[in-house]
N, C-alpha and C positions, 0 to 999 in steps of 0.2 A: 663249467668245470665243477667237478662234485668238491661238495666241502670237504671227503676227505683228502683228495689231491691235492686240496686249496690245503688243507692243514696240515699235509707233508711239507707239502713247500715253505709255507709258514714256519716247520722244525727246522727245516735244513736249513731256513734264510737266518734263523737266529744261531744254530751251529756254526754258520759261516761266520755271523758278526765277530760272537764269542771267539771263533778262535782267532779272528783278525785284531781283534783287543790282547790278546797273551795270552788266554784260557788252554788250559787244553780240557777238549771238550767232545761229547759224543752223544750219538741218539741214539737213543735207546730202541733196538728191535721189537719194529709190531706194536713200542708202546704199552706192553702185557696182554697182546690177544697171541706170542707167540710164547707166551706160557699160564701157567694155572699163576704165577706171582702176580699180581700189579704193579708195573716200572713204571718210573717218571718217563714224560719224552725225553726229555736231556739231563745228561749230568755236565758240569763243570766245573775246574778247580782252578787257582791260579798258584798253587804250592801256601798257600795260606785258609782261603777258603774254600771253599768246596760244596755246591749247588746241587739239590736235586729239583728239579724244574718240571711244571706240568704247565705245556703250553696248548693257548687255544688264541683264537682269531675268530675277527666276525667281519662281515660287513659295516656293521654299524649298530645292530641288534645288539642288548645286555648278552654278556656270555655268562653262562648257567654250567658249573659245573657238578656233578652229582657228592651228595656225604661221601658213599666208599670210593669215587680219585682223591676227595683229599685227605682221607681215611687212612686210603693205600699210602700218599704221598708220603703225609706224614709216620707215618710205621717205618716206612724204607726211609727216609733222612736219618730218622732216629737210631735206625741199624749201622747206617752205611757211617756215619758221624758226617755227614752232611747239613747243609740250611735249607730248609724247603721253601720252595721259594713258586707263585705262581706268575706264570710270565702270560701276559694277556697285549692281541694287536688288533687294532682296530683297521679297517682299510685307510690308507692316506696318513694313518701316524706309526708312529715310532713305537715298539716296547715298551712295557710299563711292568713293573713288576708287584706282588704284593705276597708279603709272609699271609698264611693262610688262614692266621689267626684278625687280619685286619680287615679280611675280606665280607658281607654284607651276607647273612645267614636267612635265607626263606623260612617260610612258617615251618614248609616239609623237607627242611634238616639240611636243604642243596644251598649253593652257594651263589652270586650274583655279583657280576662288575659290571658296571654300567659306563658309557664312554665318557662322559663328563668323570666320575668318579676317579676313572682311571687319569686323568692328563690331569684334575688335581691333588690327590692323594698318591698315585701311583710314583714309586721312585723310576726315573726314567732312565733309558741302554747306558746312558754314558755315566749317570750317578754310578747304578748298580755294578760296571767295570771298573770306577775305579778315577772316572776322569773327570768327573765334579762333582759339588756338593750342593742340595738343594738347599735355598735360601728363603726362608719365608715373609713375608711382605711384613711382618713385626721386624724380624732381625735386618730388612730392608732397611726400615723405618730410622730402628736406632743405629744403625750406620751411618745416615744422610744424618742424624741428630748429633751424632760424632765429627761427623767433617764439619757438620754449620759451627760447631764450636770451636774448630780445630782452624775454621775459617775466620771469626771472629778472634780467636788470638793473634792470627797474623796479621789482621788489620791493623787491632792495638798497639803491638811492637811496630809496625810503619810506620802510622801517625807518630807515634814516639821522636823516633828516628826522623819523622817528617818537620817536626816542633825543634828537633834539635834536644832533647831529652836524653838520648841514647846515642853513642856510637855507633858507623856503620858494623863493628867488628862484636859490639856486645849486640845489632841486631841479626846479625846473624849466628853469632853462638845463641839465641834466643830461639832462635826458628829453625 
């Protein structure tokens, strides 16, 4: 299959997602070779925010995209009052998304995501919709540090209540 078959299909598979989440959403004709402008692939909105998306896919190769698509991109968000946003897929995973200011700058001015980069940096389909929040293994950390203590009070008030210290009634208003 030619890559760019591969990477229509790659638009329309994430057009479908987006609009299967609430989006309304569309792809953008020709992508800018069906005028002198440069379009994003996709735009999307959900009555609050509003996307303008330049996707690509690889096999598994870093995907390289040139200065002027994120040039273009960012010029057309900026007009349209959109978030430019670049959506990158790797074969075998999921969308990844990245503002285009966080993305990895070559010597000669183009841009680089690499697949590791993407699955840990990259905000992933269902953050970027709307349906969770990524959680980073510090904010992991002091959660599990929250519950050990949240777990050590309620031993305290047992034992209590175990010694005959407290009432069943004050350890339960306790806990």
């Amino acid at each position: 299959m030619s890559s760019n078959r591969k990477g229509d299909r790659r638009e329309r598979e994430l057009v479908n997602a987006l609009d299967e989440s609430g989006f309304a959403v569309m792809r953008a004709p020709a992508s800018g070779s069906a005028t002198e402008r440069e379009l994003p692939d996709v735009l999307a909105g959900d009555g609050e925010t509003f996307y303008a998306i330049e996707a690509k896919s690889s096999a598994g190769d870093p995907i390289y995209l040139e200065g002027r698509e994120i040039e273009a991109l960012l010029f057309f968000a900026q007009n349209f009052g959109a978030k430019p946003r670049v959506g990158v897929r790797f074969d075998r995973e999921d969308w990844y998304f990245f503002h285009p200011g966080d993305l990895y700058t070559t010597d000669g001015g183009n841009y680089r995501v690499k697949k590791e980069t993407a699955l840990s940096e990259g905000v992933d389909f269902a953050e970027f919709v709307g349906d969770s929040q990524k959680v980073t293994l510090a904010e992991a950390a002091d959660a599990a540090r929250s519950d050990d203590e949240d777990d050590e009070d309620a031993r305290e008030v047992l034992e209590a209540l175990e010694r005959g210290d407290i009432s069943v009634d004050d350890a339960v208003a306790m806990l």
